[in-house]
N, C-alpha and C positions, 0 to 999 in steps of 0.2 A: 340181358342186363337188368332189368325186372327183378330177378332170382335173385341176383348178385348179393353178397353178405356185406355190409356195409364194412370198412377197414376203421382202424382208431389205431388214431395215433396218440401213441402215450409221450406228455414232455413232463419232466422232472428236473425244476429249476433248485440246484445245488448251491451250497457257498461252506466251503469246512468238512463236507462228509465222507472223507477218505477213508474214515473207519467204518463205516455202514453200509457205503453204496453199496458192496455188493451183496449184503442180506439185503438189503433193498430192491435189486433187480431178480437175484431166488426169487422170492416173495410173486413178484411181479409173473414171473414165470410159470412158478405154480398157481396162479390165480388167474392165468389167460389159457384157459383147457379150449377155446375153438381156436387159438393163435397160430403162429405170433403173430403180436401186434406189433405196429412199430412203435421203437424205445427211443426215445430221444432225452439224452442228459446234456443239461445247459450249466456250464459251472462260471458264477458269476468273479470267479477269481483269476485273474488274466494269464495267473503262472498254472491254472490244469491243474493243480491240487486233488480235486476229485477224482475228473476223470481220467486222470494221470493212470488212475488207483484200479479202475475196471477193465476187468478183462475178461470179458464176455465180446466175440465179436461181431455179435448181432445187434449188439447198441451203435446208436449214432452217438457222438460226441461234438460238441461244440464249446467254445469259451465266449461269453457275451460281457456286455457288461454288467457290473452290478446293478441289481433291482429286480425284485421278484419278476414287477410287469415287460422292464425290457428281454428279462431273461426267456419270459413264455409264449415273448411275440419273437425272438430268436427263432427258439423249436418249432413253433407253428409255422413259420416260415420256411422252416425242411420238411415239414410236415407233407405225407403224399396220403392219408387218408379221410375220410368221409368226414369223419370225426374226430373230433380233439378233445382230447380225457389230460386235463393238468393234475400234478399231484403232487405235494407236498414231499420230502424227501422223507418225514417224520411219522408220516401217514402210509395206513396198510388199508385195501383195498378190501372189501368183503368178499366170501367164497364165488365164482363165477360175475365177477364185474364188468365182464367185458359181454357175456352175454345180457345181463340185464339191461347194459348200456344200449348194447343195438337194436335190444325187443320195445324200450322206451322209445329210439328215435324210428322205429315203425309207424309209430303215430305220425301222420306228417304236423297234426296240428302243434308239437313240442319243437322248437329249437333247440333248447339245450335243457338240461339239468342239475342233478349233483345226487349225494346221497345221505341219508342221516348221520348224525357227528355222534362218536362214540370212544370213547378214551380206551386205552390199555392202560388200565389199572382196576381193580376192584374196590377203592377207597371210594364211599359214600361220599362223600362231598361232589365229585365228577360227574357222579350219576345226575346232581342238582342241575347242574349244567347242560349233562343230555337233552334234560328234561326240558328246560328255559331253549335252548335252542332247538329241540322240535316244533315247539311250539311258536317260535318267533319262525321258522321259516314258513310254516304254515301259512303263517297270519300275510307273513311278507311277500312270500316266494324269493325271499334274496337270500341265498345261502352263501356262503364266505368260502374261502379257498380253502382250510382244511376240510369242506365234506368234498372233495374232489369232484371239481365244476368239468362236466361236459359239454359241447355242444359241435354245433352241425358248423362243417369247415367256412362254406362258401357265406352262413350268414356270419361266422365270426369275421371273414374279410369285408364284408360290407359292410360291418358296424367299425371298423376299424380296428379291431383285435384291441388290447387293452391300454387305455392310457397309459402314459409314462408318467404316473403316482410314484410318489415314496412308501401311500400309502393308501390300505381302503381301495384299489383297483378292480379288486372282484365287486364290492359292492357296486362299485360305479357301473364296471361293467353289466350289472345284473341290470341297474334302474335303465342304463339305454338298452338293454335289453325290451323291455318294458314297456317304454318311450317308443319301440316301434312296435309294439303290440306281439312280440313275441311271448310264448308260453313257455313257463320252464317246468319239466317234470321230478319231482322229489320223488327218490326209490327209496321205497321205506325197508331198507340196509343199511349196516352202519357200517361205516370207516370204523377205524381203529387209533387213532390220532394218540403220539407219545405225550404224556404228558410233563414233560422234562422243560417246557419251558415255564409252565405254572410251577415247580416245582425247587426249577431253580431261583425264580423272584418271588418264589411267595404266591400260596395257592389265592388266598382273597385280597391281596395287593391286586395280581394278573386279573382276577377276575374282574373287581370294580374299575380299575383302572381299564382293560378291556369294554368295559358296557360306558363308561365314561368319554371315553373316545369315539365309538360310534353316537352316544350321542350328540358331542356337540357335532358332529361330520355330520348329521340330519339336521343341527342349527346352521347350518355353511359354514364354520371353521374348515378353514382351508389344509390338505393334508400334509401339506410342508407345514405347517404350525405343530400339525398334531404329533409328524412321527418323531418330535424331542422326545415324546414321552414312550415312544414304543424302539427295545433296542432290534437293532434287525442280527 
């Protein structure tokens, strides 16, 4: 048991992605070369929309309700491995993530992690962004749901997996992270994060409005106040 490889389970909390899931789970396939892993799609739309759509039959499927956080305490819930690797539905995973994932939680002193935030696009302005967000996870250790937050199963059930937030859930979950003295490991990898929602509201509307929202969520504006301003 010692030897054992640890398992991840992947959840991918859905809402509209009929056209994508399945470059979405490809992607997923080609990037778990020690796999598989387990796939778990959570589609927050009660009529299966997404995973109406997928036909791979090594995915689990579920329908939850809407909300990012209910959706990824769904999937962890069917979840049967070591580890919980959430991901974005928008978001591509760097070459071999699931090994780096299981070599970081070797260390026992890491609970969870995540991995550098990195756009697909090459426009200059994004890169500004990398930039600002490596260095604020550094500083912070909170990383946010698009650099896809891992962690070890048994502490996310003891912390109680993620609030039921509208909004700001992974931060939160990072700071009780924290609050129990947990360590998170940053893989200096990048996600590949689409950038289609900056793109469709407007690259520095998204942005400032983005850095505006976390900060008042650090003054305690409350997350039901905040998500008027963020569409889901």
């Amino acid at each position: 048991m010692m030897n054992r490889i640890p398992a991840v389970s992947l959840v991918i909390p859905v809402l509209n992605e009929a056209e994508n899931i399945s470059q979405i789970l490809q992607h997923v396939r080609e990037v778990d070369a020690d796999g598989p892993a387990e796939i778990i799609v959570v589609d927050g739309d009660p009529e299966g929309s997404t995973i109406n759509a997928i036909r791979d039959e090594g995915v689990r499927t579920v329908a939850a309700v809407k909300g990012r956080a209910r959706q990824m305490n769904s999937g962890a819930g069917l979840a049967t491995g070591d580890i919980l690797l959430f991901l974005h539905a928008d978001t591509h995973l760097p070459p071999n993530a699931f090994g780096l994932i299981r070599a970081a939680m070797n260390d026992t002193g890491f609970v969870g992690g995540a991995f550098d935030l990195g756009f697909a696009t090459p426009r200059r302005i994004f890169k500004i962004t990398e930039s600002y967000v490596f260095l604020r996870t550094r500083l912070t250790k909170i990383p946010f749901g698009d650099q896809a937050i891992f962690i070890r199963r048994d502490f996310f059930d003891e912390i109680g997996g993620y609030r039921d937030l509208p909004l700001m859930e992974d931060v939160d979950l990072m700071q009780r992270i924290r609050k129990r003295g947990g360590r998170i490991c940053i893989i200096p990898e990048k996600v590949r994060t689409s950038p289609r929602r900056y793109e469709q509201e407007g690259i520095m509307f998204a942005t400032i409005r983005n850095a505006m929202l976390q900060l008042l969520y650090a003054l305690g504006v409350p997350p039901e106040r905040l998500v008027r301003w963020y569409k889901s």
